[in-house]
N, C-alpha and C positions, 0 to 999 in steps of 0.2 A: 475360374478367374475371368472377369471382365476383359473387354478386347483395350487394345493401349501397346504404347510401341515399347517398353522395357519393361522385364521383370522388377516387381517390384513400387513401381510407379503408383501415382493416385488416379482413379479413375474418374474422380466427378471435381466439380469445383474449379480452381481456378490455378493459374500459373501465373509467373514472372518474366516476361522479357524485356529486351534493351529497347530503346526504340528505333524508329526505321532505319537512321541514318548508323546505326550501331555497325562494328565490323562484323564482317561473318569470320565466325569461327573454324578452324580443322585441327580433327586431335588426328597425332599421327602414331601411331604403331605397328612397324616393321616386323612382327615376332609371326612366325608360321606357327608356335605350339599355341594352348587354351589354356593357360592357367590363372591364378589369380590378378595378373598383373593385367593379362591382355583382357580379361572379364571385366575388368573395373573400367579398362581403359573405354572399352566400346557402354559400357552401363553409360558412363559418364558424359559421355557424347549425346544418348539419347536423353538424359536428364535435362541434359542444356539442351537440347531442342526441344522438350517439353515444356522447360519452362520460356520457349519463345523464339530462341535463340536459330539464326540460320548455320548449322551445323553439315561439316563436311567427316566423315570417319576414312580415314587413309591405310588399306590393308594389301601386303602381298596377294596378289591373286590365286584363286584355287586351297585357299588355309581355313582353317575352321572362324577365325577373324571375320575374314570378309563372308564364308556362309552366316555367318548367325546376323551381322548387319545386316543384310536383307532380310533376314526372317523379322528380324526388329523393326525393320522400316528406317534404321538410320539413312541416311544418303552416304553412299560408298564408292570410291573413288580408288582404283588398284595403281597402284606402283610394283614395277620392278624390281628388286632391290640386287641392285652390283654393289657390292664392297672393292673397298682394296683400289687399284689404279683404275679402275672400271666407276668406284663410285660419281666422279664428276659426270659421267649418263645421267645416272639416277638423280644426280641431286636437278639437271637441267630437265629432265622430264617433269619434277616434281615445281619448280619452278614457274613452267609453262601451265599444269595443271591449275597452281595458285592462282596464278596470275589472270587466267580464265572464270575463275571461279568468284575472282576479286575478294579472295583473304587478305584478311587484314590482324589477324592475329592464329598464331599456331603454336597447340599447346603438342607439347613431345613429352611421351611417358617412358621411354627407354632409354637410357645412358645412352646407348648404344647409338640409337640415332641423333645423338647432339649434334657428331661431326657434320653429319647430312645437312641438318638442319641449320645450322650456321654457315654453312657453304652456299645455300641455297637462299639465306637474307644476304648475303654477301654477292650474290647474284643479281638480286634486285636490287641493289641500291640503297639496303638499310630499311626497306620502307616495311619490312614484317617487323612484326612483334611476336616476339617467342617467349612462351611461359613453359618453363621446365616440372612437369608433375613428378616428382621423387616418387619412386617406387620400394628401391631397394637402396642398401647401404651403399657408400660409397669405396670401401674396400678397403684398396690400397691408397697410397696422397695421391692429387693430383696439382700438384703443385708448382708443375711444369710451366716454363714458358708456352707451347702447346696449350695446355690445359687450361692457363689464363687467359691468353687471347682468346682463347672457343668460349669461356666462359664470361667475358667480358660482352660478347652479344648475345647473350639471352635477359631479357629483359625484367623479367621475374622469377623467381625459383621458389618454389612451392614444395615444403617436405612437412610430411606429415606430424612429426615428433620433435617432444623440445629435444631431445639426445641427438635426435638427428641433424638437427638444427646444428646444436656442437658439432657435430661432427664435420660437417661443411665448415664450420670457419673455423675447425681444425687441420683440414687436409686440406683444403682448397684455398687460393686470395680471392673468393669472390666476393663481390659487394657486398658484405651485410646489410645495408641498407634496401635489399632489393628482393630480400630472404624474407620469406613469409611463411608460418607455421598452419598449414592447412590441412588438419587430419580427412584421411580416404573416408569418404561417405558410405552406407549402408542404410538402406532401401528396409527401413527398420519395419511395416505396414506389410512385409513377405514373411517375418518370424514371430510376430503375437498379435493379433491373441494366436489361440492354435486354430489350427482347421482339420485336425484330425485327434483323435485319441494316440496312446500309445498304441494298443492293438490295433487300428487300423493302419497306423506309419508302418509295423513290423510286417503286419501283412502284406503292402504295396516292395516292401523290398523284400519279403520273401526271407524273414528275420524268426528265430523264435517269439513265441509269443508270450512268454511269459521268462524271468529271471533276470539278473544284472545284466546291464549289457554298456561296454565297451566302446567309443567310438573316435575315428582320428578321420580326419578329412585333409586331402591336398594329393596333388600326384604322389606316382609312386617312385620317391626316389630318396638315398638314402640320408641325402640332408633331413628329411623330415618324418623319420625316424620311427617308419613303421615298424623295424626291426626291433627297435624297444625297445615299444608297446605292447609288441608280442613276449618278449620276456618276463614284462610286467603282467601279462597275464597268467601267466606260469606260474610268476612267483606267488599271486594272489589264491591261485588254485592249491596249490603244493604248501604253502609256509602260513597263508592266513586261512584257510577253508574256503575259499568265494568259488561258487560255483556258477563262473560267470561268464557272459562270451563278448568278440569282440567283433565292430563292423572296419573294416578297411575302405573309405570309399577313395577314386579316384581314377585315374590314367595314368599309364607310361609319359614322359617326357617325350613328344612328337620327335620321331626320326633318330631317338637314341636305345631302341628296341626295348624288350619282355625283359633283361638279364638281371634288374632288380627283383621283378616279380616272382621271375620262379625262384630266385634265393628266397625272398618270403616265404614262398609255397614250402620248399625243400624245409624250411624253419618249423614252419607249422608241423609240418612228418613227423621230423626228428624229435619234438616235444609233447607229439601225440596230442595234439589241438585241433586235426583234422576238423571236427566235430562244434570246433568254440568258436574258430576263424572265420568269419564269414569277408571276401572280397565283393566288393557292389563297382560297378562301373562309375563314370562320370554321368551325375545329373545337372543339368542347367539352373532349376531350381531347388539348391539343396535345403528346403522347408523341413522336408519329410525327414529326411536323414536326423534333424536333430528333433525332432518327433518323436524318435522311434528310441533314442539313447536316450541312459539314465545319464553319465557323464560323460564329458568330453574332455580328451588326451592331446594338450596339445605338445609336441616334444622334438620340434624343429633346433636344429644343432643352434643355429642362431636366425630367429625368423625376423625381419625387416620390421613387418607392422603384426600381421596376425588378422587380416580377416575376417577367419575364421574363426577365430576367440570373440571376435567382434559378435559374432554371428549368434553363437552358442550361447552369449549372454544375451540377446537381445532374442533370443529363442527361450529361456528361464533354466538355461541347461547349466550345470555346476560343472567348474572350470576346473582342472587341473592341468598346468602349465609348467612348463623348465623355466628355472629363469633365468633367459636369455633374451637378449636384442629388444626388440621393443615388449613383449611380452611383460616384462618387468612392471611397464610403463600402463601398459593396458590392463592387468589383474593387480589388484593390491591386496597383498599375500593377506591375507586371515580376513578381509572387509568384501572383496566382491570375488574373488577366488583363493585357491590356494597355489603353493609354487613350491616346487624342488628343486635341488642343483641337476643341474644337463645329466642323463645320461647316468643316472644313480637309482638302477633299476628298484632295490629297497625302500626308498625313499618317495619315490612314485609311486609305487605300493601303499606305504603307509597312508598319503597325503589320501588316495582312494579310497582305503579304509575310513579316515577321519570322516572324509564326503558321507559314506553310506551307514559309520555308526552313531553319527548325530545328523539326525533329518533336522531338528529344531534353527540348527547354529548355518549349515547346509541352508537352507530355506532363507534367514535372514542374509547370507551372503549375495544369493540369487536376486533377491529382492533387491538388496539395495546395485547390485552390477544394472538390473536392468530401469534403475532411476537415472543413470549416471551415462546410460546409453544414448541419450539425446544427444549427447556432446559430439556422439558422431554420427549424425541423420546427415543422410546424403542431401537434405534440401539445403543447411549447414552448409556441406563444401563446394554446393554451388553459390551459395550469395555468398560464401567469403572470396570465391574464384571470382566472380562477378566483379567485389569491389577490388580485385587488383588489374583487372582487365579496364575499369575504369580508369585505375590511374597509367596502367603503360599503353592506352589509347586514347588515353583523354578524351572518353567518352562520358556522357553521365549516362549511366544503368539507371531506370526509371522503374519503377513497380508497377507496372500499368498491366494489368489486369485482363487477359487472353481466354477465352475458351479453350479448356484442356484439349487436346486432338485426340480425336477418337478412332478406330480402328475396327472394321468389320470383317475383315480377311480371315476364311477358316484354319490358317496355317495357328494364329495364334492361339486360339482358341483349344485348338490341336495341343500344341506345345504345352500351355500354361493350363491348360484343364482341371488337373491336378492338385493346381498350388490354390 
């Protein structure tokens, strides 16, 4: 791959920025793990600085976050984070950082840090603009006096999904008015065309190289339901004949130890799949992963957005999904995927069989999921972020036309080789 400061990015041509007088931006997240949340969060950072934008990425120090910011070339900027009667530190350190920096607008992708983050416009004066990037469901209400005040200073609220959209002005009083439907962006020019065959994807992960093969992507933990997927392998083995195997890729949830994994592993034993299960680490650019699969499993108890479903179709890989959470919303059952009820190992089965005994019907689902994948190109949910950042800074976003920034540095080179 060409040198460029995010995976995924375009190498030649041209970009979007605001103009001079534009605020500088800082996307903040607090999270020490590396999942899909904190990966979009820092992609997204570099996106907007691609396309022009003076961009600040806010990470705990010493987290795999703020390493990969540097490897990126984001501009990165660490905070300590105290919680609890400690957080008014953090939120004054974070403050002074700003105020340094001269931001003038800060998008927050973690619930979690709203309190920070509104503590900390409430320190200056009012004079930040906060755009809330929804990641995850909202859960429980929040309907609280607490929870309205906090959310009465955030200035725009950005959630990916119409469901989710409900969902907020079902649990929440916040402004409808200020809610904007901004589906997560994917760097779609990383998954097609291919840049590898199937036999060489299976090769670089050290995969059989030939037969069905199985694939589920996200950490390892048991919301998202490697366990079964493992059963579903079983039953495909045992009840339909498929002599198939399966890939696991991911990482433990940082600092909540191996104790999912080796129940996996102990699973695989007891079902005598030693041989089908294949476990793959955490890749940064997972290209090849869906390279190397015929299908993909997705079977998260209830997943927020999906990614990764995102991914697999905009890869030409046929989707089988629970339907659950947004999933629903992202596959439509018989037209760009197929879909089973949560947790209904038979039925996941079958929907797999259907995938592999009509290639015809398969193929035209594939086809039409990756027409439909524009809807969510990361260049998308930066000019839709764009124009609400125009309107809570009342700035005008100009289209003026920037040489792409290039990048010589052998780390990237290193990294992205590959993809």
């Amino acid at each position: 791959m060409n040198s460029h400061t995010i995976p995924g990015n375009s190498v030649s041509g041209w970009g979007l920025r605001g103009p001079d007088d534009a605020p500088q931006l800082a996307v903040l997240c607090l999270s020490g793990s590396l999942g899909g949340l904190e990966l979009n969060s820092l992609k997204f950072a570099g996106w907007m600085q691609e396309r022009g934008w003076r961009v600040t990425f806010f990470a705990p120090p010493a987290t795999p976050l703020a390493h990969w910011a540097e490897e990126w070339f984001v501009p990165l900027e660490t905070l300590v984070v105290r919680r609890g009667p400690a957080m008014p530190l953090t939120a004054w350190a974070l403050k002074t950082q700003l105020e340094r920096l001269n931001v003038g607008v800060l998008v927050v992708t973690k619930n979690k840090d709203l309190a920070l983050a509104t503590l900390v416009k409430t320190l200056m004066g009012g004079h930040l603009r906060i755009i809330y990037q929804q990641h995850m469901q909202l859960g429980r209400p929040k309907r609280s006096l607490i929870h309205t005040l906090r959310f009465r200073l955030i200035d725009a609220w950005l959630t990916p999904l119409p469901s989710l959209a409900r969902e907020v002005a079902y649990r929440t009083r916040f402004d409808m008015a200020k809610l904007h439907v901004v589906p997560l962006g994917l760097p779609l020019e990383q998954f097609a065309p291919r840049t590898r065959t199937t036999a060489q994807a299976r090769e670089e992960l050290e995969l059989p190289a030939t037969g069905r093969l199985l694939g589920i992507l996200g950490r390892w933990d048991e919301g998202k339901g490697q366990d079964f997927v493992i059963d579903v392998l079983a039953h495909l083995r045992q009840h339909l004949g498929y002599d198939a195997n399966l890939v696991i890729m991911g990482e433990p949830t940082r600092n909540e130890g191996d104790t999912y994994l080796r129940q996996l592993q102990r699973q695989v034993v007891r079902l005598g799949l030693q041989d089908r299960v294949h476990f793959r680490g955490f890749w940064v650019n997972p290209a090849v992963f869906y390279q190397a699969i015929d299908v993909f499993v997705m079977a998260s108890a209830n997943e927020t957005y999906g990614m990764v479903t995102l991914e697999a179709q905009a890869a030409g890989v046929p989707v089988v999904g629970a339907a659950t959470g947004g999933t629903v919303e992202l596959v439509q059952h018989g037209h760009t995927g197929l879909l089973y009820l949560s947790r209904d190992v038979a039925a996941c089965a079958r929907a797999i069989h259907r995938t592999f005994s009509d290639p015809v019907a398969t193929q035209a689902r594939v086809e039409l999921a990756q027409l439909e994948r524009w809807h969510y190109s990361h260049q998308r949910q930066c000019a839709l972020t764009e124009d609400v950042i125009q309107a809570v800074a009342g700035t005008a976003v100009a289209a003026t036309p920037v040489p792409m920034r290039h990048w010589s540095h052998p780390a990237i080179h290193a990294v992205f080789a590959a993809a």
